[in-house]
C-alpha positions as protocol buffer text, in pm:
chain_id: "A"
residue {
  index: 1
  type: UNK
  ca { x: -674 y: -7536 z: -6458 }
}
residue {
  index: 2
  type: UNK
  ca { x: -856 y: -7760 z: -6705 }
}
residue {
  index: 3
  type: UNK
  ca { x: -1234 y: -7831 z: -6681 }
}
residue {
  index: 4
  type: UNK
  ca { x: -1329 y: -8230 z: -6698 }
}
residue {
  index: 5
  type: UNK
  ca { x: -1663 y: -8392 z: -6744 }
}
residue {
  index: 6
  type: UNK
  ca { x: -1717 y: -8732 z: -6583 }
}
residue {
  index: 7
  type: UNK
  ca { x: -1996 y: -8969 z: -6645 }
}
residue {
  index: 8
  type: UNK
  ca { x: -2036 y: -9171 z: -6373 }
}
residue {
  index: 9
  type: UNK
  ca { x: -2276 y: -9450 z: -6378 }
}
residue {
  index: 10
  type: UNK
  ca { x: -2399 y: -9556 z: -5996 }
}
residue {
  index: 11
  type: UNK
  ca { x: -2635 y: -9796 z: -5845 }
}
residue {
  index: 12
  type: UNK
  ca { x: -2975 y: -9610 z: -5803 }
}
residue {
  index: 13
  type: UNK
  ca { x: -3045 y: -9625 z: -5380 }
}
residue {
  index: 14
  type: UNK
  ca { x: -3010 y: -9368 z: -5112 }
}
residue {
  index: 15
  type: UNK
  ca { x: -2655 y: -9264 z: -5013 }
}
residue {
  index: 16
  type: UNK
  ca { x: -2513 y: -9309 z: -5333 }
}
residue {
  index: 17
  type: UNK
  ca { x: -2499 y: -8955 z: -5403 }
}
residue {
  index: 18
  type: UNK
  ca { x: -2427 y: -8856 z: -5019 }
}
residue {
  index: 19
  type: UNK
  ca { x: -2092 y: -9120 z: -5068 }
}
residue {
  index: 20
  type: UNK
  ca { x: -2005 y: -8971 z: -5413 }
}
residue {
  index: 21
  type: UNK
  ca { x: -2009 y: -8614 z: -5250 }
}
residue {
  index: 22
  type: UNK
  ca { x: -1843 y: -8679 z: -4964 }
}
residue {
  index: 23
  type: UNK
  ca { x: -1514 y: -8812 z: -5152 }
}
residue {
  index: 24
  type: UNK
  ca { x: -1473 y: -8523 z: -5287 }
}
residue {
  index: 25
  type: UNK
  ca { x: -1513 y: -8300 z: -4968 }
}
residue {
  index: 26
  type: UNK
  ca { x: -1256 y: -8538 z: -4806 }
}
residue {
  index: 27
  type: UNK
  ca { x: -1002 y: -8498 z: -5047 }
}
residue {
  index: 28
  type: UNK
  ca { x: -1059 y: -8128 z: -5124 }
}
residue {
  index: 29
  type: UNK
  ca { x: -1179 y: -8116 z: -5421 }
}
residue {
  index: 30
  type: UNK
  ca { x: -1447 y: -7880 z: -5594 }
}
residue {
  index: 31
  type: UNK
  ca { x: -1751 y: -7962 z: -5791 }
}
residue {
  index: 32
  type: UNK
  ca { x: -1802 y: -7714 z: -6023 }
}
residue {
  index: 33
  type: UNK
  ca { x: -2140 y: -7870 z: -6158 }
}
residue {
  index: 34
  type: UNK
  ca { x: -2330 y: -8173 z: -6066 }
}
residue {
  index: 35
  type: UNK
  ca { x: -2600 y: -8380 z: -6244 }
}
residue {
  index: 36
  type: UNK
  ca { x: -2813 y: -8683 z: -6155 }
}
residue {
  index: 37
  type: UNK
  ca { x: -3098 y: -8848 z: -6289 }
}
residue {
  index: 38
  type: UNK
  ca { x: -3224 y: -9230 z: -6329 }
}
residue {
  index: 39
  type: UNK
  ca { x: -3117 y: -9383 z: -6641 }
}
residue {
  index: 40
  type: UNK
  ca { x: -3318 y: -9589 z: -6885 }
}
residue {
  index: 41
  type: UNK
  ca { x: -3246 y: -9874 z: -6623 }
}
residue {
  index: 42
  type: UNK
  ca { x: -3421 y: -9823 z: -6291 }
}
residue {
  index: 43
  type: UNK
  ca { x: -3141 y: -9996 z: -6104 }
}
residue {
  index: 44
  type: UNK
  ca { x: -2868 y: -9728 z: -6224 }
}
residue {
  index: 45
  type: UNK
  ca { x: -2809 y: -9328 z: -6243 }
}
residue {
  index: 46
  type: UNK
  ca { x: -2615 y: -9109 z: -6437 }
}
residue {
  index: 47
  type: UNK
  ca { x: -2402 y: -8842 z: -6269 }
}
residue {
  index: 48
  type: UNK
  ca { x: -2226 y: -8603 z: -6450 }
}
residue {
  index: 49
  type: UNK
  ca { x: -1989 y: -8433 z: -6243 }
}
residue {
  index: 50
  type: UNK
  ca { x: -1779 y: -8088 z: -6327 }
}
residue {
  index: 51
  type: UNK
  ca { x: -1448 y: -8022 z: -6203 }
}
residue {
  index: 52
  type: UNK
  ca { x: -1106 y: -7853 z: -6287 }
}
residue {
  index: 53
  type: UNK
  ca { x: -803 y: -7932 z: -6165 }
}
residue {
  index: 54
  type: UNK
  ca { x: -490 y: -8076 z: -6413 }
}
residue {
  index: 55
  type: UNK
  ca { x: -435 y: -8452 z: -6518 }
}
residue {
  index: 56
  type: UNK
  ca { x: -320 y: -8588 z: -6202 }
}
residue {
  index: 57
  type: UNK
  ca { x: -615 y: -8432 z: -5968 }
}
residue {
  index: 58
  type: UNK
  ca { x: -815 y: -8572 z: -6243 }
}
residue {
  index: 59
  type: UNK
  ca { x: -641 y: -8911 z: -6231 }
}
residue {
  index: 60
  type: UNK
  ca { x: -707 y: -8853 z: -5834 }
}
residue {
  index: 61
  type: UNK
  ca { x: -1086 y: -8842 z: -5889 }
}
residue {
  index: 62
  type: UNK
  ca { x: -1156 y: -9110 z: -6122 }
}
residue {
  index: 63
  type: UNK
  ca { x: -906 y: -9346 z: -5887 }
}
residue {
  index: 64
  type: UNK
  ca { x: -1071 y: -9260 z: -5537 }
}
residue {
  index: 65
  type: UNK
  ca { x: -1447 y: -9335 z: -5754 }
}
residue {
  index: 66
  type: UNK
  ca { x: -1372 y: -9652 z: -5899 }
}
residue {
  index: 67
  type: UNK
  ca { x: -1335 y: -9738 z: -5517 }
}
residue {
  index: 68
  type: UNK
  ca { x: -1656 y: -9676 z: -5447 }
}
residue {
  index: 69
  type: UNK
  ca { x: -1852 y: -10017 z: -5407 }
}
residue {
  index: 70
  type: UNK
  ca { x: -2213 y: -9844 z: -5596 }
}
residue {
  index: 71
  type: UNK
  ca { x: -2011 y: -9693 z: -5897 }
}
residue {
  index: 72
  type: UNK
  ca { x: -2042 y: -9900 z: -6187 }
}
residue {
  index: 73
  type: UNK
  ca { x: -1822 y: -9712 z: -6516 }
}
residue {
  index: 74
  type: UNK
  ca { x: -1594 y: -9407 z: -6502 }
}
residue {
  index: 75
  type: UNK
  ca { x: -1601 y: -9195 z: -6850 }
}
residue {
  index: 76
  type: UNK
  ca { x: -1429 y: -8852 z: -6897 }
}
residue {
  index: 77
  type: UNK
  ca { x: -1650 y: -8667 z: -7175 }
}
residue {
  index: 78
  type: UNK
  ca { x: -1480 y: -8531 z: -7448 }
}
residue {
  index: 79
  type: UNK
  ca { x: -1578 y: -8224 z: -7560 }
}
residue {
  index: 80
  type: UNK
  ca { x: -1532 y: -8322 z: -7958 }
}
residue {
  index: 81
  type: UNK
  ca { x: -1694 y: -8656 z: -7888 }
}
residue {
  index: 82
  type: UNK
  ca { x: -1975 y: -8617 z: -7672 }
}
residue {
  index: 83
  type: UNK
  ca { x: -2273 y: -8379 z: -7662 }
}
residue {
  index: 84
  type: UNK
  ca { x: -2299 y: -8158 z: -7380 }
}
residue {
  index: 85
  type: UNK
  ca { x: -2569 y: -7896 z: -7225 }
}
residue {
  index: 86
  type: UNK
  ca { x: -2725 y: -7706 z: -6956 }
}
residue {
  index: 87
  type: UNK
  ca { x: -3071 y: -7561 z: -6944 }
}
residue {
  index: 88
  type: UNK
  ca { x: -3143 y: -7191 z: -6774 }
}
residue {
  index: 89
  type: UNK
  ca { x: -3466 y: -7030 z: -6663 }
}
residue {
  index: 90
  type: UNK
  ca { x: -3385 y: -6631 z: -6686 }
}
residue {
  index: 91
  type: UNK
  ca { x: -3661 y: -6423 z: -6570 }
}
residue {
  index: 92
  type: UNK
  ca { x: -3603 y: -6081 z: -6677 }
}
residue {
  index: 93
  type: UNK
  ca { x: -3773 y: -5751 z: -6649 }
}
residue {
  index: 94
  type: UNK
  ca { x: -3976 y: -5681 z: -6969 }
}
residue {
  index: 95
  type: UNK
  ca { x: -4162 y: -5347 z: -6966 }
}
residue {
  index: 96
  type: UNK
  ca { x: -4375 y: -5278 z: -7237 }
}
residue {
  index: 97
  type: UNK
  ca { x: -4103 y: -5068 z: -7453 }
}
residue {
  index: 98
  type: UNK
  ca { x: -3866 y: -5399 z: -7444 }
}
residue {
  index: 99
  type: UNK
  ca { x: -4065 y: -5661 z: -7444 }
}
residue {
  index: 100
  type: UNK
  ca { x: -4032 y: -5727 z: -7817 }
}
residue {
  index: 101
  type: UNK
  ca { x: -3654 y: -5672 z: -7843 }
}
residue {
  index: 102
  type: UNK
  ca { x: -3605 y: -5940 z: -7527 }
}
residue {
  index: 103
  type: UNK
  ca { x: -3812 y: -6168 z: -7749 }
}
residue {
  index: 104
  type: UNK
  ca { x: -3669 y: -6110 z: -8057 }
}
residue {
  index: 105
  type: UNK
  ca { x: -3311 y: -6178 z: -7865 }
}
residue {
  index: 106
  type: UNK
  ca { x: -3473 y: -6522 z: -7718 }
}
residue {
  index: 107
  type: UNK
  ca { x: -3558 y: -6619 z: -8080 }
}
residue {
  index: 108
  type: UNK
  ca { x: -3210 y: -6610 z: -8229 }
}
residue {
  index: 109
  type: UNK
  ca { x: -3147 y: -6811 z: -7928 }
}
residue {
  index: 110
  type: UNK
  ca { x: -3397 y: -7056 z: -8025 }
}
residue {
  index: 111
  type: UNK
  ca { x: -3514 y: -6988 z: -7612 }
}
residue {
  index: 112
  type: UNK
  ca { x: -3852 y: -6998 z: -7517 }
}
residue {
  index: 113
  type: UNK
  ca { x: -4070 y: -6790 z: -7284 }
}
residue {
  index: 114
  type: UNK
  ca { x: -4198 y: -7002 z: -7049 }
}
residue {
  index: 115
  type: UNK
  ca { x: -4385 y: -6698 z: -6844 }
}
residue {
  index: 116
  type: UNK
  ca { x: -4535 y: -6410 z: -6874 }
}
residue {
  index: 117
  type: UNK
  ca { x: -4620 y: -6168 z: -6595 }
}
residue {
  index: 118
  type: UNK
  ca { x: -4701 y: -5806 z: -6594 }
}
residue {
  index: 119
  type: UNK
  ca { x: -4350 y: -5665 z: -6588 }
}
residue {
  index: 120
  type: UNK
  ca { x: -4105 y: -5959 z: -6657 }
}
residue {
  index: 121
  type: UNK
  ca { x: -4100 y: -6254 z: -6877 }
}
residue {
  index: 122
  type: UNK
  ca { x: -3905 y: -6641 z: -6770 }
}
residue {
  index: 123
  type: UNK
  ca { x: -3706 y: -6791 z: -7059 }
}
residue {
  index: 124
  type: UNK
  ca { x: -3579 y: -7145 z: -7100 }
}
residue {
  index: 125
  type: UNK
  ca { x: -3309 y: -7188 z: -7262 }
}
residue {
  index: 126
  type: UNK
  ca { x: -3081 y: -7485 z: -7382 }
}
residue {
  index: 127
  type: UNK
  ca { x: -2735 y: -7531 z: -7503 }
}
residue {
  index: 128
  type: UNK
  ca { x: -2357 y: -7499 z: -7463 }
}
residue {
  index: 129
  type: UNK
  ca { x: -2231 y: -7298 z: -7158 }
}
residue {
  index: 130
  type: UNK
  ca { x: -2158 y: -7027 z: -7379 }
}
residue {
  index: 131
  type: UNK
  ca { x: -2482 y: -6994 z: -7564 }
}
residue {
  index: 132
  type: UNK
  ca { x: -2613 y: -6964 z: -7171 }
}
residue {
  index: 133
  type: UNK
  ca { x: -2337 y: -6715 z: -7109 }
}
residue {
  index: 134
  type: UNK
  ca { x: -2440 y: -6489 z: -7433 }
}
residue {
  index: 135
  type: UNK
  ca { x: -2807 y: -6492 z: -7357 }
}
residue {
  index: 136
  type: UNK
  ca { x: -2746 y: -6394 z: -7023 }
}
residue {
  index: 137
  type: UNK
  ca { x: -2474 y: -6131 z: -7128 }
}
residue {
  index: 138
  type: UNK
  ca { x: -2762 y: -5981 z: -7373 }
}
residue {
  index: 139
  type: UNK
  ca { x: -3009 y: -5972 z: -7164 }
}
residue {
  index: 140
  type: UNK
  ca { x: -2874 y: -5840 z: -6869 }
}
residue {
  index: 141
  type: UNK
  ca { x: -2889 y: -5432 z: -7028 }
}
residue {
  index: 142
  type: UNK
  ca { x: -3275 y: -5537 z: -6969 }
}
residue {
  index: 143
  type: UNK
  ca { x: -3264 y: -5645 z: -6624 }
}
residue {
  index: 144
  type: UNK
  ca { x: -3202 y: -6004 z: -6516 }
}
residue {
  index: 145
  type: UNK
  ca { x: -3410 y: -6076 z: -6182 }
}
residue {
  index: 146
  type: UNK
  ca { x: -3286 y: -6382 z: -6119 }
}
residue {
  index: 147
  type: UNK
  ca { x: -3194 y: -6686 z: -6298 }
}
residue {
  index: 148
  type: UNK
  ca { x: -3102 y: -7061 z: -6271 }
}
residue {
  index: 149
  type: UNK
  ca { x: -2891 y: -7276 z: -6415 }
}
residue {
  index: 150
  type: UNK
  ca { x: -2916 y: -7715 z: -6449 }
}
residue {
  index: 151
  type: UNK
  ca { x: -2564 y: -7720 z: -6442 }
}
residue {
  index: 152
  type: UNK
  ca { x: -2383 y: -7918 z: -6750 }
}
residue {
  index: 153
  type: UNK
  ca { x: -2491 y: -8277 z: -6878 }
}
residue {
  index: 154
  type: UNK
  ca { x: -2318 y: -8500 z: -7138 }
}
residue {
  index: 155
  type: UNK
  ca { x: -2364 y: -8840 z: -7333 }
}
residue {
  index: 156
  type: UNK
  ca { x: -2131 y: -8916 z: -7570 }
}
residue {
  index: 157
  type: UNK
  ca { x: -2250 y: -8880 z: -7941 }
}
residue {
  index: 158
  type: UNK
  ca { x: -2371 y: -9220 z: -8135 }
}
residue {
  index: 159
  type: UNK
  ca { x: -2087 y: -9393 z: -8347 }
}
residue {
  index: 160
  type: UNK
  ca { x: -2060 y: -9294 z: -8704 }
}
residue {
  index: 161
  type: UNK
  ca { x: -2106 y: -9551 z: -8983 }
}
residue {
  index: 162
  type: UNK
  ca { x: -1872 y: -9502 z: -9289 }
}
């Protein structure tokens, strides 16, 4: 199974994202990860949607959107052409003894500690899925309370000028 990102531009009202969701429960599919947020255009939002599945489920999808009377443009994201990210708050335990080493980890990261309590710290953290997944894989000898993830967003990169 492959993993596609669509960018799917919709009109910007209530039920849009209801409508988007329920095609895909209808049909079966999975959403692995799913974005939305306004655009620079009040009138329009941006969804990026996860899924896997091989070319023809994929074909499926983008067919049974376009049908969709609020979506406005279809694009599959490229991972070589686009730019793509999640964001993560980690809260981990942080006793005295560790608290520099989980900090120290955070910084090759380029993460940030958001909050600090007695006995844990929250870090932010931005970047490829697997920049999340290795943060999360080195901090977990530590403790991981809990953490959240945005899911993945993508724009595609700005033309390059030769």
């Amino acid at each position: 199974m492959n993993k596609y990102v669509l960018s799917v531009l919709v009109e910007n009202h209530s039920g849009v994202l209801s409508r988007v969701s329920g095609l895909f429960s209808r049909r079966g599919y999975n959403i692995d990860s799913l974005t939305v947020c306004e655009t620079n255009n009040p009138g329009q939002s941006r969804m990026t949607i996860v899924v896997k599945g091989d070319e023809y489920i994929l074909d499926q999808i983008q067919k049974q959107l376009a049908k969709l009377v609020e979506v406005i443009s279809i694009k599959k994201c490229e991972k070589s052409s686009s730019c793509q990210r999640e964001m993560a708050l980690i809260k981990v335990k942080a006793e005295g003894v560790n608290r520099g080493t989980i900090i120290e980890t955070c910084d090759i990261f380029r993460a940030h500690i958001v909050d600090v309590g007695i006995d844990s710290v929250v870090v932010e953290a931005t970047g490829s899925e697997e920049k999340i997944d290795s943060l999360l894989r080195l901090l977990e000898p530590y403790g991981i309370l809990e953490y959240v993830k945005t899911g993945l967003t993508a724009m595609d990169r700005g033309s390059v000028i030769m």
